[in-house]
N, C-alpha and C positions, 0 to 999 in steps of 0.2 A: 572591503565591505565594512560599513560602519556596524559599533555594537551597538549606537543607541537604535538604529533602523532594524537593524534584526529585533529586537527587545520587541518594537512595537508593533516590528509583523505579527510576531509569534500572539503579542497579547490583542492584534485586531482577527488573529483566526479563531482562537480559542474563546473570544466575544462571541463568536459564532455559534453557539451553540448547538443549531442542530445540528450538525453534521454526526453529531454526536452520536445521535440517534441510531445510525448508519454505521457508524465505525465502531460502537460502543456497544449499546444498548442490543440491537438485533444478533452482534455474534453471541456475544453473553446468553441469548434468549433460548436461540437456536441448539445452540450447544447442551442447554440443561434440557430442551424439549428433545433432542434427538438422543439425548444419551439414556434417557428416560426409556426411550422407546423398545432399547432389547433387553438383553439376558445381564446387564449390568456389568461384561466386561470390563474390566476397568484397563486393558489392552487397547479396544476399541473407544473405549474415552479419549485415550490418549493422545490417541489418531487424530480424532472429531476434535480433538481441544487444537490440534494444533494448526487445521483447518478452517477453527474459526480464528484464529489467533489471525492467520494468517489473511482472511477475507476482512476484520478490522483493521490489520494495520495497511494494507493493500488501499482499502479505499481511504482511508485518513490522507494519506501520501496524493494520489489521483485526487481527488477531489480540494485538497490543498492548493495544488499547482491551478488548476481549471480556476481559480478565483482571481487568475492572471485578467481573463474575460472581462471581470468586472471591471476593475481595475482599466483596461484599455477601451472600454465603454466611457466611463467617467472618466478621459482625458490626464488619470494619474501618471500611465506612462512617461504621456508628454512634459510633466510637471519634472518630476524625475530627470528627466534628462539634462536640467537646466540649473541639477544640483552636481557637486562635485561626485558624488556614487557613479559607477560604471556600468555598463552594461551588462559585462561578466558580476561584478558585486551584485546587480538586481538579481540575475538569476539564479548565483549562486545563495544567497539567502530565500528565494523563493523554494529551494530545493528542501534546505536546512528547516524551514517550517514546516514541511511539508513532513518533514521526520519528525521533526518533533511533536509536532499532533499527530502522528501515530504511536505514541508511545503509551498513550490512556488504556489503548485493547493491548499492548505486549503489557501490561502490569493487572490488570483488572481481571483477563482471560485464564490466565495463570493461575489466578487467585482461587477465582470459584470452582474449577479443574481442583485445586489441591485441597482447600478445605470445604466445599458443596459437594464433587464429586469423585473422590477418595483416592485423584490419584500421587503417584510419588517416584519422585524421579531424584539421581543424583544431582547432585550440581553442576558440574561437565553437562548432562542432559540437560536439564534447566535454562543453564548458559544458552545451550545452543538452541535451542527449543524459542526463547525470548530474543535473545539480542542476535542471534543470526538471524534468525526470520527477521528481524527489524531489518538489519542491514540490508536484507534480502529488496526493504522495500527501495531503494534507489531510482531504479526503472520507471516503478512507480510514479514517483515525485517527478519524475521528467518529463513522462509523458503525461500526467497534468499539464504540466507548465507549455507543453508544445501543442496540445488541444486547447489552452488556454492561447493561445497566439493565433490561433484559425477562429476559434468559435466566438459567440455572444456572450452576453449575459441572461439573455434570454434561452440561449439554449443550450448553453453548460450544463443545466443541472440534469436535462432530461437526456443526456448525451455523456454524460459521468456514470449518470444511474444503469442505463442502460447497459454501458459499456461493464460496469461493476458485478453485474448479476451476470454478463454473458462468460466474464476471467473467471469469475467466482464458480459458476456452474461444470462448464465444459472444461475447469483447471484441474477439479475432485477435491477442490473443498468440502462440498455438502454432502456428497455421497462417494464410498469409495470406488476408487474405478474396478478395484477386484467383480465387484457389484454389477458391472456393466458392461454392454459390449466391448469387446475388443476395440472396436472402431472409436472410442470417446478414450480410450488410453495414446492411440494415436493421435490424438485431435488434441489433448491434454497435454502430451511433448514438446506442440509449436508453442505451447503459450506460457509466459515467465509466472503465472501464480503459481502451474505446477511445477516448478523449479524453486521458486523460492520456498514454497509448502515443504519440499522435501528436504529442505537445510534440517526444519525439523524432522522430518519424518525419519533420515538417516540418523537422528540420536535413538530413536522407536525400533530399531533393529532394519528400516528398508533399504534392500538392494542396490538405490541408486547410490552413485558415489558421490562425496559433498564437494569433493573438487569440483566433480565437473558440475554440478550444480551452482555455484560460485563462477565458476570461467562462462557458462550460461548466460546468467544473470549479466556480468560483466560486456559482455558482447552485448547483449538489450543494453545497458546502459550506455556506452560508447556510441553505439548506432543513436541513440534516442537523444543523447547530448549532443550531438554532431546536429543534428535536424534543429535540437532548440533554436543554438546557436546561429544558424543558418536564416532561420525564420524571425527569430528576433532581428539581427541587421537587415532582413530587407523589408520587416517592418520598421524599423525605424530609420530608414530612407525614404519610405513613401510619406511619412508624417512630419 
């Protein structure tokens, strides 16, 4: 994988501005409005902080990959392929972008959490709290990239979106699942945002264990890279 071609993914995503919006701006939002809303807990801040953390870097990663769409609309693919870069090199740097603009909500989210809404964690929890959940996002960035192989350009965005608010919801980002039926904790366990949320949430004192949160996520990831990989060669045999 070339560095000068990662260099100038990374700076044609971050061109991109709005995404921002989505990955940035709205968790930030949500977070100061929902933390607002009770008895000031700063327990349940902490929670909320790490649920939005976790819905910015989640969609930074998805929505990164899905710009594969455009990309295979305007024939760059094709172009690609007629340079010495590989096929594993393409995707593998589509992956690495896709982390790296998620990195704006793991530093930003943090921020306003510790100096807008009073909380304070050691470092070990901090660590894990940011850069695991980051890590957490892998999956993520795959399945971008493997919706980016199937869909348009025209309907990436409304099929990202969609897809974002459904992980984000029914994962217990927004609301805890303590909060809600039994039945949405269930429904919560098939889906990797509520495993990777919980990378942080187990620095918070929660129950679940961070191994198997980790060996979770790793399974999503393995399955999800396998299908990219899959889909990418028998797209580009039909092209």
């Amino acid at each position: 994988m070339s560095t000068g071609y990662l260099v100038l993914e990374i700076k044609r995503a971050l061109r991109a501005g709005k995404f921002l919006v989505f990955t940035v701006a709205l968790p930030i939002l949500m977070f100061v409005f929902l933390s607002n809303l009770g008895e000031g807990d700063v327990n349940a801040k902490a929670g909320l902080m790490v649920g939005m953390i976790t819905w910015g870097v989640f969609s930074a990663a998805l929505f990164a990959g899905a710009r594969v769409a455009i990309e295979r609309d305007a024939g760059w693919q094709r172009q690609l392929r007629l340079t010495p870069l590989s096929g594993g090199g393409y995707l593998v740097g589509k992956c690495v972008v896709g982390m790296v603009v998620a990195l704006p909500a793991v530093v930003l989210v943090p921020l306003v959490g510790g100096f807008a809404e009073g909380i304070t964690l050691g470092a070990a929890q901090w660590a894990q709290v940011t850069a695991g959940v980051w890590l957490g996002a892998i999956p993520f960035a795959l399945l971008g990239l493997l919706l980016g192989q199937y869909g348009t350009a025209d309907s990436m965005q409304s099929i990202t979106g969609v897809l974002m608010m459904v992980l984000a919801m029914f994962g217990g980002l927004w609301v805890p699942l303590s909060a809600l039926p039994g039945l949405f904790s269930a429904i919560a366990k098939v889906l990797p945002t509520y495993w990777m949320s919980q990378i942080g949430a187990t620095a918070l004192g929660s129950s679940e264990n961070v191994l198997t949160c980790v060996l979770v996520l790793a399974a999503w990831a393995v399955v999800l890279g396998a299908l990219v990989v899959r889909r990418y060669r028998v797209d580009s045999a039909r092209r």
